[in-house]
The first five atom37 places (N, CA, C, CB, O) and aatype in JSON, in Angstrom:
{
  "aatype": [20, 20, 20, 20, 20, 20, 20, 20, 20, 20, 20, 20, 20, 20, 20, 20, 20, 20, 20, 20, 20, 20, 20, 20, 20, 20, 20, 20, 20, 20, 20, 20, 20, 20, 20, 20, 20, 20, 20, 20, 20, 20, 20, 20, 20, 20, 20, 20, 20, 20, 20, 20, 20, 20, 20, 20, 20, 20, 20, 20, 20, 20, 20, 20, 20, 20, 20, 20, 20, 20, 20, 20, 20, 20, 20, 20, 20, 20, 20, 20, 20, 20, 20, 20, 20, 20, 20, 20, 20, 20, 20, 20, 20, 20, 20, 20, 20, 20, 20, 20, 20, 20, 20, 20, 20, 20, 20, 20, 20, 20, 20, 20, 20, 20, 20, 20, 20, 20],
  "atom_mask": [
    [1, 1, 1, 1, 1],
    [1, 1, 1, 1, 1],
    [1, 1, 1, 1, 1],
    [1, 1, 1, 1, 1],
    [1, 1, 1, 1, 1],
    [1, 1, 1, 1, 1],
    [1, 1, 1, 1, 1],
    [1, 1, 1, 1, 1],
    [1, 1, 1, 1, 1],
    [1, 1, 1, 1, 1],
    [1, 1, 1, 1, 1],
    [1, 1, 1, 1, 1],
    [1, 1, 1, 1, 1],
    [1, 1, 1, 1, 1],
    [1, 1, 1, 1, 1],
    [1, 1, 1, 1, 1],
    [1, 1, 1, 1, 1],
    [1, 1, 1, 1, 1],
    [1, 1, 1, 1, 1],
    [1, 1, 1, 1, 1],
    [1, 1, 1, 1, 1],
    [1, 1, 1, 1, 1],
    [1, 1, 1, 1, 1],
    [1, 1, 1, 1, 1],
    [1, 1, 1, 1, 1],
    [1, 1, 1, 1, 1],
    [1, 1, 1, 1, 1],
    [1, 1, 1, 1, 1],
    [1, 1, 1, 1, 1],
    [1, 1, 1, 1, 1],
    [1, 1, 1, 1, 1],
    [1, 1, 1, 1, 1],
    [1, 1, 1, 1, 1],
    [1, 1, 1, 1, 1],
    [1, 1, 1, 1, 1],
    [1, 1, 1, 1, 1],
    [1, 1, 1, 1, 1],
    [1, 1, 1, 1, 1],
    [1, 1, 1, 1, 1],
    [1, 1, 1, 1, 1],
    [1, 1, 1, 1, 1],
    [1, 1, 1, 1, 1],
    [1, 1, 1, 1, 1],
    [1, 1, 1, 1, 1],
    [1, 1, 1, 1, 1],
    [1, 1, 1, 1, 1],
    [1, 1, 1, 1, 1],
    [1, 1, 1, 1, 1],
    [1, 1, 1, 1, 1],
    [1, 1, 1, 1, 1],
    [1, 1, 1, 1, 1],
    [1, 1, 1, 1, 1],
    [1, 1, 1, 1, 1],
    [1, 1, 1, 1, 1],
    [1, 1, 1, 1, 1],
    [1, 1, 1, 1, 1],
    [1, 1, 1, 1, 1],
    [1, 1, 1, 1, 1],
    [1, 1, 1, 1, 1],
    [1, 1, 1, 1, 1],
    [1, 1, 1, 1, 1],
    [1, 1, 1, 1, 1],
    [1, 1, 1, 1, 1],
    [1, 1, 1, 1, 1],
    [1, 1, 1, 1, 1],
    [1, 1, 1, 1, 1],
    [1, 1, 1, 1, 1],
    [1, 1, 1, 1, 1],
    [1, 1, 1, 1, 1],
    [1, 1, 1, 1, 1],
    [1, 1, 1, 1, 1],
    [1, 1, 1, 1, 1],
    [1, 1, 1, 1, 1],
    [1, 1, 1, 1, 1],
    [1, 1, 1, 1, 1],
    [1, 1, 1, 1, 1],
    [1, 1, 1, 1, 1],
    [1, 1, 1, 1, 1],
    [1, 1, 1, 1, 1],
    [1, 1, 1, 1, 1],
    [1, 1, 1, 1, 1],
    [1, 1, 1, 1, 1],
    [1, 1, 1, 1, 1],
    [1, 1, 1, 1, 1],
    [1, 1, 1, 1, 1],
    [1, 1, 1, 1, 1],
    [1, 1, 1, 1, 1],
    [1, 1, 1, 1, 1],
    [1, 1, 1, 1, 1],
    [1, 1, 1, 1, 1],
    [1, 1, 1, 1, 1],
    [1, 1, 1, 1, 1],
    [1, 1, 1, 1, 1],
    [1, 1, 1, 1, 1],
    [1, 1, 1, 1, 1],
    [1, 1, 1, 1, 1],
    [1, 1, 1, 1, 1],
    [1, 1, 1, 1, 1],
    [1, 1, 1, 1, 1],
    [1, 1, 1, 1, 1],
    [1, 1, 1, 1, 1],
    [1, 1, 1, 1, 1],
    [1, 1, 1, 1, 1],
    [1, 1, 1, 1, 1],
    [1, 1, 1, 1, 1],
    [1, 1, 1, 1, 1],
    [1, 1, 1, 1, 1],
    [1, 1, 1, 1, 1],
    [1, 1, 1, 1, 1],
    [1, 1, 1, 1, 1],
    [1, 1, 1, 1, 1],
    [1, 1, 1, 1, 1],
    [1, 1, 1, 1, 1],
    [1, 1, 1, 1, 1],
    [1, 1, 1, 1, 1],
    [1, 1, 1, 1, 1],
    [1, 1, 1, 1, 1],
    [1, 1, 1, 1, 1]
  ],
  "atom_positions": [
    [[0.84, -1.17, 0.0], [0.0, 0.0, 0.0], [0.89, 1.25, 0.0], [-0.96, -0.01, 1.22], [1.87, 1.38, 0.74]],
    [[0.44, 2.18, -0.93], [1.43, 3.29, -1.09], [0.57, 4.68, 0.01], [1.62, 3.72, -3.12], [-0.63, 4.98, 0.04]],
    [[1.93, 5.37, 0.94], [1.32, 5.87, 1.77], [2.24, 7.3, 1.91], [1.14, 4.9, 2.93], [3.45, 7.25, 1.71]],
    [[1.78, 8.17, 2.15], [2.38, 9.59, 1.98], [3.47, 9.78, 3.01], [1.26, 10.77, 2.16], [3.11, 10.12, 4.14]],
    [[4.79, 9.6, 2.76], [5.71, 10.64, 3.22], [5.04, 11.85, 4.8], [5.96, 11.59, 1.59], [4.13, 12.64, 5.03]],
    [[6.1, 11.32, 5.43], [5.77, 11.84, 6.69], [7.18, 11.83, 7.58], [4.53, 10.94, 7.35], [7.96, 10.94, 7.89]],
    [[7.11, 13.71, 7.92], [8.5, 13.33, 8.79], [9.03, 12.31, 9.69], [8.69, 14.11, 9.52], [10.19, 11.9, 9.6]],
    [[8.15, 11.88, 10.57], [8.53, 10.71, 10.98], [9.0, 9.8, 10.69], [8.07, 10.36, 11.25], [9.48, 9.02, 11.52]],
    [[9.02, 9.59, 9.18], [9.38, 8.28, 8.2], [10.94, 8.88, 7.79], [8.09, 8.02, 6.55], [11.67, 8.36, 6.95]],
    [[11.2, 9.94, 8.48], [12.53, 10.21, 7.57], [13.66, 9.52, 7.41], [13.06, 11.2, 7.84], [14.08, 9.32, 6.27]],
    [[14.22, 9.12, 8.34], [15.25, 8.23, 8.5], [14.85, 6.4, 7.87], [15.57, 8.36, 10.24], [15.64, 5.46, 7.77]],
    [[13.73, 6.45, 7.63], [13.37, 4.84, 6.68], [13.35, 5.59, 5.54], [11.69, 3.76, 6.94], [13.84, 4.92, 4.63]],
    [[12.91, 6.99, 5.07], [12.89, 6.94, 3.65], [14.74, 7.37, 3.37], [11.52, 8.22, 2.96], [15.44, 6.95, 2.44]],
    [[15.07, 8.08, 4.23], [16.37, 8.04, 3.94], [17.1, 7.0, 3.01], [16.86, 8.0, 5.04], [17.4, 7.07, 1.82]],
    [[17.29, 6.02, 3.93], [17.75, 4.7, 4.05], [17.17, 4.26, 2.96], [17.46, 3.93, 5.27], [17.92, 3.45, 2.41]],
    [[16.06, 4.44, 2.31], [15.28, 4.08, 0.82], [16.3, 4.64, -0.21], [13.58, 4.92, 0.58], [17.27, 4.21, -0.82]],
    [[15.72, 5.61, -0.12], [16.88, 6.38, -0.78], [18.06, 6.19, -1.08], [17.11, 7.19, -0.34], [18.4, 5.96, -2.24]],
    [[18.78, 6.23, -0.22], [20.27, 5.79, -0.53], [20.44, 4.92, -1.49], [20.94, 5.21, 0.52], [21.22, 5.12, -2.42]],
    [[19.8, 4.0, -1.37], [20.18, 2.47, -2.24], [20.34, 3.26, -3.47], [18.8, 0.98, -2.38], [21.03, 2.64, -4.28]],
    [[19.88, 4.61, -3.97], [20.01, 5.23, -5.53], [21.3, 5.53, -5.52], [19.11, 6.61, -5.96], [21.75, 5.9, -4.44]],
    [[22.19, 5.47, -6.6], [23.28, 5.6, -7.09], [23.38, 6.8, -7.13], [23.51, 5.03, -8.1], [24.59, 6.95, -7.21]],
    [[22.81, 8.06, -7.12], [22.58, 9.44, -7.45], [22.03, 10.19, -5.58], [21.11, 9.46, -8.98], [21.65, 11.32, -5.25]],
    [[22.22, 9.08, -4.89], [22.17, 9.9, -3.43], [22.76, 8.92, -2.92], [20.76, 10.37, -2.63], [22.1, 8.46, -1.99]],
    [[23.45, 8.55, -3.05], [24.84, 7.78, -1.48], [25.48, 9.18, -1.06], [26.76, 6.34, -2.25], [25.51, 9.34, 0.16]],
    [[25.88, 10.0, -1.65], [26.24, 10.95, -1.39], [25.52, 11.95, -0.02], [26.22, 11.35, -2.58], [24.65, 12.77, -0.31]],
    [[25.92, 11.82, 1.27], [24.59, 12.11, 2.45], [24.17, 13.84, 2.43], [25.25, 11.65, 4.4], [23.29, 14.17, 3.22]],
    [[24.7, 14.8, 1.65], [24.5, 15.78, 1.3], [23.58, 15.81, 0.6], [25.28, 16.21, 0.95], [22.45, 16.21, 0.89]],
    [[23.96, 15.36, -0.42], [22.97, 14.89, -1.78], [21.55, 14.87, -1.38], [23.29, 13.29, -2.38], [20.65, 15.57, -1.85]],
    [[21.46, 13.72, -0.18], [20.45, 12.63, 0.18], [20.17, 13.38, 1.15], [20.8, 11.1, 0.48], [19.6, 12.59, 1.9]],
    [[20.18, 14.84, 1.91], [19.26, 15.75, 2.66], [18.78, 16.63, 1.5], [20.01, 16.62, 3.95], [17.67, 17.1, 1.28]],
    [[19.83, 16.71, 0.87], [19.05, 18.19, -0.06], [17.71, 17.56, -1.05], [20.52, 19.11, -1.49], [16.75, 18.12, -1.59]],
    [[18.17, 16.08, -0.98], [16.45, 15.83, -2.04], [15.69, 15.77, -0.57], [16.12, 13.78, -3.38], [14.77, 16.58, -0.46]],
    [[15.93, 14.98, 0.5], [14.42, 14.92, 1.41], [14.09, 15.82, 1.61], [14.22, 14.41, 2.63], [12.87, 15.95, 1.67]],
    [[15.3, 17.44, 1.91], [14.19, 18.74, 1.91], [13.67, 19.24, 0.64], [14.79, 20.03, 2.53], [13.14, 20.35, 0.59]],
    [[13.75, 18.76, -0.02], [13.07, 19.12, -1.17], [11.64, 18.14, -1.01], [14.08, 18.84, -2.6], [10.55, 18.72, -1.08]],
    [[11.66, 17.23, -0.88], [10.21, 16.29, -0.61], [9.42, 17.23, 0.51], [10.57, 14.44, 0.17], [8.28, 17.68, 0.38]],
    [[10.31, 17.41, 1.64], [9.69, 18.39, 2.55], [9.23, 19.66, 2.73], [10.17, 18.44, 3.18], [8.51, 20.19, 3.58]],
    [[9.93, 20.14, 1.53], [9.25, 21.93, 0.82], [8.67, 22.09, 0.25], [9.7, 22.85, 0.17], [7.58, 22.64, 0.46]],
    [[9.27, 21.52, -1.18], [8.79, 21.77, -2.71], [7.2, 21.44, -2.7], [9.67, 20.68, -3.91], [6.94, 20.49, -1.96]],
    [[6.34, 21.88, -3.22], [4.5, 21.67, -3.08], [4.92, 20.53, -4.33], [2.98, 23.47, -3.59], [4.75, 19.34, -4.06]],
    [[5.34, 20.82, -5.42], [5.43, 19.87, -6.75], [6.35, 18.77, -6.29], [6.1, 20.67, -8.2], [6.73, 18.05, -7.22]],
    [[6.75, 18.49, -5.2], [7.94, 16.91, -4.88], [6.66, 16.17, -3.98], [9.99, 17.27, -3.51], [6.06, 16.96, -3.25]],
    [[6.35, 15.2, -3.96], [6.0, 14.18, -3.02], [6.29, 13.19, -3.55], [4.78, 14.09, -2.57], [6.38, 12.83, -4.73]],
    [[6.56, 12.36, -1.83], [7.36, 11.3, -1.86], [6.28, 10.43, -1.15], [8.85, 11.48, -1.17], [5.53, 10.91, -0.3]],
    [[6.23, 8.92, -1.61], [5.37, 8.16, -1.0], [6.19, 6.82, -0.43], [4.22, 7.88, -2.0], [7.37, 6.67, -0.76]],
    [[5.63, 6.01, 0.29], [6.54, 4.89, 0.64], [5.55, 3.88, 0.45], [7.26, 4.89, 2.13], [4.38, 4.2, 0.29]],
    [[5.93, 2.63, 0.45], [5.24, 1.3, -0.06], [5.42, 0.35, 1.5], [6.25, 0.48, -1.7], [6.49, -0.1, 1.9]],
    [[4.2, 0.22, 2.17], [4.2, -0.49, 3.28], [3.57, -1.53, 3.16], [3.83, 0.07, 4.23], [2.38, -1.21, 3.08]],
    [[3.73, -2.95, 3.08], [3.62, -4.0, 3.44], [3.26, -4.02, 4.84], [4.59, -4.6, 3.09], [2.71, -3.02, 5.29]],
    [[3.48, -4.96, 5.57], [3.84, -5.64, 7.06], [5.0, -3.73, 7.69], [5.33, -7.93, 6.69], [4.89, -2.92, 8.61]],
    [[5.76, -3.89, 6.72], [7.28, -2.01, 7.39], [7.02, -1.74, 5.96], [9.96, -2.25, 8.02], [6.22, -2.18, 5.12]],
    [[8.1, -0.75, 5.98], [7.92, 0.09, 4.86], [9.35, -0.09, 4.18], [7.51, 1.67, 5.27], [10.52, 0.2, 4.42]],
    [[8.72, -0.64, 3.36], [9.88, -1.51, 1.92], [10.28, -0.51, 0.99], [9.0, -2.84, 0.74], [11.32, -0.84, 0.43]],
    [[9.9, 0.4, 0.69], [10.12, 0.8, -1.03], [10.04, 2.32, -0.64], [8.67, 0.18, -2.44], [9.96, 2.73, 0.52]],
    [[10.08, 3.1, -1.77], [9.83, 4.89, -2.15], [9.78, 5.08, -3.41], [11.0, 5.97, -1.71], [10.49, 4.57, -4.27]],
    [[8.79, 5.93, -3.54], [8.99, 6.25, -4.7], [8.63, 7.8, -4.85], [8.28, 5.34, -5.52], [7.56, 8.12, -4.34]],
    [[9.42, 8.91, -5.55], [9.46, 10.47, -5.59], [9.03, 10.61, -6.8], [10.82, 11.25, -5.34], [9.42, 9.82, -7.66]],
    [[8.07, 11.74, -7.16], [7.97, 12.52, -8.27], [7.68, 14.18, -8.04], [6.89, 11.87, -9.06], [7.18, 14.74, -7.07]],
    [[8.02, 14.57, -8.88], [7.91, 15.88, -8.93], [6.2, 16.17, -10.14], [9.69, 16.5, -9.61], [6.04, 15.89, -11.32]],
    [[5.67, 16.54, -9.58], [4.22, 16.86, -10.21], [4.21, 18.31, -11.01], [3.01, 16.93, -8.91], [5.01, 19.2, -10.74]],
    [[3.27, 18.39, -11.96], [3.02, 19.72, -12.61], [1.5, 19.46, -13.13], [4.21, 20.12, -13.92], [0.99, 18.45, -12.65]],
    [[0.87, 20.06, -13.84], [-0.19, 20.21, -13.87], [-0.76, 18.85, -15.15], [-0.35, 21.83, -14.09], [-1.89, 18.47, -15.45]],
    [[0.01, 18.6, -15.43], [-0.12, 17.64, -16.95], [0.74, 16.43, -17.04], [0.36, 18.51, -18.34], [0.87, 15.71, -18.03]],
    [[1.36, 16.28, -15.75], [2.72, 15.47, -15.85], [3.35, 14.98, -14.42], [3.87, 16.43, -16.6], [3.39, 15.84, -13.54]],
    [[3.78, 13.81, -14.16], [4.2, 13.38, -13.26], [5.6, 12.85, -13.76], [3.28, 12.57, -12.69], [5.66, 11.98, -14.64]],
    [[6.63, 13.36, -13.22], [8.33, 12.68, -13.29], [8.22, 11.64, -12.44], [9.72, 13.69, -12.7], [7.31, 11.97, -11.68]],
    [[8.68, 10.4, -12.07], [8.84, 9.79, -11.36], [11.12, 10.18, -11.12], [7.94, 8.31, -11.94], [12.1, 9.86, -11.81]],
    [[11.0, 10.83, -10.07], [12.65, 11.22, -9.75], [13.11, 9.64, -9.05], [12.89, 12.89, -8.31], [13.92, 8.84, -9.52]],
    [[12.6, 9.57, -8.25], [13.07, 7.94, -7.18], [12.39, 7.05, -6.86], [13.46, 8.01, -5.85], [11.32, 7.14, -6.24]],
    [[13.07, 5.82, -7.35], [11.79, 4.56, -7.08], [13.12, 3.94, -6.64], [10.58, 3.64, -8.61], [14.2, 4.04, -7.22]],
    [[12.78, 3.13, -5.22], [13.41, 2.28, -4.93], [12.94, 1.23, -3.72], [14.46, 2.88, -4.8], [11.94, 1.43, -3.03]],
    [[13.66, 0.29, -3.61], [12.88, -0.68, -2.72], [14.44, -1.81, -1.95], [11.44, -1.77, -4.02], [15.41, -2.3, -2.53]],
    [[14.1, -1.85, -0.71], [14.83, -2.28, -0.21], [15.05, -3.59, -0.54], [14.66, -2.03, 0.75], [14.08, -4.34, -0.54]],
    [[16.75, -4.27, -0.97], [17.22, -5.0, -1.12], [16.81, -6.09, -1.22], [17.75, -4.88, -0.68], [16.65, -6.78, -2.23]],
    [[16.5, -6.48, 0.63], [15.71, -8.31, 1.03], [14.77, -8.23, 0.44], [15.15, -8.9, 2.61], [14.5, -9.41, 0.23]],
    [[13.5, -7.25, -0.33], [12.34, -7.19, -1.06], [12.68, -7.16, -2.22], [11.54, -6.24, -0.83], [11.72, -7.16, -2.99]],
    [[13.76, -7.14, -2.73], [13.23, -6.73, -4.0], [13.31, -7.93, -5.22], [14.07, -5.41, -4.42], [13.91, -8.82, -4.62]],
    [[13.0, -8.5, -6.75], [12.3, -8.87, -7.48], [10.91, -10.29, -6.53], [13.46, -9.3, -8.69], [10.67, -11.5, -6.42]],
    [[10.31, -8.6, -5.98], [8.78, -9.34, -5.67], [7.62, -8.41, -6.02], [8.55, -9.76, -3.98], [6.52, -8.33, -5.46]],
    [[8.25, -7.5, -7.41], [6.83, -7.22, -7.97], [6.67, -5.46, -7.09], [5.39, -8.79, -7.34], [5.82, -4.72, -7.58]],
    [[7.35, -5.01, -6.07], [7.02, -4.09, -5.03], [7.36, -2.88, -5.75], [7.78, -4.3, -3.62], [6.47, -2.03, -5.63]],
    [[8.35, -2.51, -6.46], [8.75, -1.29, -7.86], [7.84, -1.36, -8.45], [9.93, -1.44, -8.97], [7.46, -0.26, -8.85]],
    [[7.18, -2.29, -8.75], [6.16, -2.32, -10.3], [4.87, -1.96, -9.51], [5.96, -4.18, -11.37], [4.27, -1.22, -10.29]],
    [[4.3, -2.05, -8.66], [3.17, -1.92, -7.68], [3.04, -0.31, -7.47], [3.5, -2.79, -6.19], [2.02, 0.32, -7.74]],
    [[4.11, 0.21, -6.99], [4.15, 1.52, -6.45], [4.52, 2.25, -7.91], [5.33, 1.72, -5.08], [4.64, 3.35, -7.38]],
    [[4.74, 2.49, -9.07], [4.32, 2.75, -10.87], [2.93, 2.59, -10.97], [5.01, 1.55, -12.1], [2.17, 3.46, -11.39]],
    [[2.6, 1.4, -10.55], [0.85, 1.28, -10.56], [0.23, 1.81, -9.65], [0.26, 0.0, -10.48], [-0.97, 1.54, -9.62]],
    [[0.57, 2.39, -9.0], [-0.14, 2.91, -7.83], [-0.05, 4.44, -8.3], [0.6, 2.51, -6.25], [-1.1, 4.92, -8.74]],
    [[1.22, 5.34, -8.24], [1.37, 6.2, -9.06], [0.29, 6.52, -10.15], [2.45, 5.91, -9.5], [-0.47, 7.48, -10.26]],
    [[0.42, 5.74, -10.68], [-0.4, 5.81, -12.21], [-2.22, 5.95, -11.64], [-0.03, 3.87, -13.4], [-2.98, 6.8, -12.1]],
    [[-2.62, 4.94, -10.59], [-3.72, 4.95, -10.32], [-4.34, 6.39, -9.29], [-3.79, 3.61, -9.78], [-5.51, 6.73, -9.1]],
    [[-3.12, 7.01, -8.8], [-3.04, 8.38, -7.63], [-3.47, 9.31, -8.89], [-1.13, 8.89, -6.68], [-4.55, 9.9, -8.9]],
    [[-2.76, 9.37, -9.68], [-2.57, 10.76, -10.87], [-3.19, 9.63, -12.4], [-0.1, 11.56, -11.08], [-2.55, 9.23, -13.38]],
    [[-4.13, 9.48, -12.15], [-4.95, 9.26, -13.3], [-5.4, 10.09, -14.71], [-5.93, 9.05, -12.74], [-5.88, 9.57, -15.72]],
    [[-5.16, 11.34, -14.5], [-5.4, 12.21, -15.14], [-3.85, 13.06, -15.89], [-6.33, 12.93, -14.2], [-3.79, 13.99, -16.7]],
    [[-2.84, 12.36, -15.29], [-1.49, 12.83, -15.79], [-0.79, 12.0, -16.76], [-0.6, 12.99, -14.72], [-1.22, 10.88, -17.02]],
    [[0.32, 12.48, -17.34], [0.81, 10.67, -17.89], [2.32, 11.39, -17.14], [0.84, 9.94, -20.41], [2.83, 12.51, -17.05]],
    [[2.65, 9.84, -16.65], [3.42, 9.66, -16.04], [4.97, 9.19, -16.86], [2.76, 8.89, -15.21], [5.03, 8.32, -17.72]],
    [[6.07, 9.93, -16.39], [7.12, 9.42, -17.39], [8.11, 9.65, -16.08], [7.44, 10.38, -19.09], [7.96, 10.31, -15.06]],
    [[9.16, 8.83, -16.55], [10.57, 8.92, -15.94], [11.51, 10.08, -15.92], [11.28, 8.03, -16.52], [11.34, 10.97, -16.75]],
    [[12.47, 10.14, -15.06], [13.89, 10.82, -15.53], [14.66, 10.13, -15.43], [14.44, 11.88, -14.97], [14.44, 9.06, -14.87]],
    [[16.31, 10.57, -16.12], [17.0, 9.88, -16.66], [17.13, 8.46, -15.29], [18.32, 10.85, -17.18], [17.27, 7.26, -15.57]],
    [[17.04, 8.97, -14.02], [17.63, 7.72, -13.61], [17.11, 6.99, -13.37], [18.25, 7.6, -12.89], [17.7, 5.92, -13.26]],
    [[15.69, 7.03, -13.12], [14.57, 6.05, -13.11], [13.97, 5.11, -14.51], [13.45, 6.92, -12.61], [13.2, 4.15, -14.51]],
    [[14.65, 5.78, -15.61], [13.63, 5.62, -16.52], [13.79, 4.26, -17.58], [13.58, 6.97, -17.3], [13.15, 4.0, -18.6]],
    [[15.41, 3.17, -16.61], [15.57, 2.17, -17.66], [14.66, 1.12, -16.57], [17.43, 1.73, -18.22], [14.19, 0.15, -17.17]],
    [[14.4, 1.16, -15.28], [13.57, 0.49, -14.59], [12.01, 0.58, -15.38], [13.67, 1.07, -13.12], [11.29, -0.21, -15.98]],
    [[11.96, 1.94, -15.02], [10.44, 2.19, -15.6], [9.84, 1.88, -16.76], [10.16, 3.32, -15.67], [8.65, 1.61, -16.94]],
    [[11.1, 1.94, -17.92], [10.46, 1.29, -19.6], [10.23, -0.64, -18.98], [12.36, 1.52, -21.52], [9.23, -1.3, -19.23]],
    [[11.45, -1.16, -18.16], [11.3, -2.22, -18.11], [9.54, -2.89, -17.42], [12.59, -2.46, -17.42], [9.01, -3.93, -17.82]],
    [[8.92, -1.93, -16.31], [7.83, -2.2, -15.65], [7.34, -2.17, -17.16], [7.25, -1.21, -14.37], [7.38, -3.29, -17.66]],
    [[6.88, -1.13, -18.04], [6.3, -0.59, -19.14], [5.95, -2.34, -19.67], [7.45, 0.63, -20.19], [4.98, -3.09, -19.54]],
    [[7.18, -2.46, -20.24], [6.94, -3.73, -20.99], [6.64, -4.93, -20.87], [7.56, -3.96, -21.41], [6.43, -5.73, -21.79]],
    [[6.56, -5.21, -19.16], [6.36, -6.43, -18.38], [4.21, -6.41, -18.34], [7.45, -6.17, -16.44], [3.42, -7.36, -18.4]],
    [[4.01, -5.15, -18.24], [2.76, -4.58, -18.21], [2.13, -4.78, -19.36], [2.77, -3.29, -17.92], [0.92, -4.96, -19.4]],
    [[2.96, -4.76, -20.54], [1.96, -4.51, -21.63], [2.79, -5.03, -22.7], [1.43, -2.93, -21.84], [3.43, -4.31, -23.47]],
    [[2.77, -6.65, -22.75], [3.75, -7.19, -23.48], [2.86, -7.1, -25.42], [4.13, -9.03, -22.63], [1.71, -7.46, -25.67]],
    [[3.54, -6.71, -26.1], [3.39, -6.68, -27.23], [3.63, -8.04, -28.22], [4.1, -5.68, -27.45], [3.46, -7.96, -29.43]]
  ]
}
């Protein structure tokens, strides 16, 4: 179940986070959570099971959803929990189309095609 970002969660979404190649860097990896925590166009959601496994960030605009960070902790992951929280995304902002950035976006073609095999 995908569930809204909440300071309290900071230090688990942290720790989400990190696993991205583009925030190990722990500078890096405050300046995006205050950005989840300012920006009105950043929300960040987390994927709770039983704890809270996964994250996923986009930056919103009126016509468009980026997906910036999708990630999911290690011991979880190929169980379907990345591809869930894209679908969930997709089902939140129904009215947007949803696309990647560069660093999300060879995961995201891959959900794409698992979804809608041709």
């Amino acid at each position: 179940m995908l569930i809204r970002y909440k300071k309290s969660f900071e230090k688990i979404a942290m720790g989400l986070l990190s696993f991205m190649p583009e925030e190990r860097d722990i500078k890096k990896l405050q300046q995006t959570m205050k950005s989840y925590e300012t920006a009105d166009d950043w929300q960040l959601y987390l994927w709770k099971d039983e704890d809270i496994v996964g994250a996923i960030g986009a930056k919103i605009t009126d016509d468009e959803v980026e997906i910036q960070h999708i990630s999911v902790n290690p011991s979880y992951r190929q169980e379907g929990i990345g591809k869930k929280m894209i679908k969930a995304i997709k089902d939140i902002h129904v009215n947007k189309h949803i696309v990647p950035n560069p660093s999300t976006s060879t995961f995201f073609h891959k959900c794409e095609k698992e979804e809608d095999p041709a």
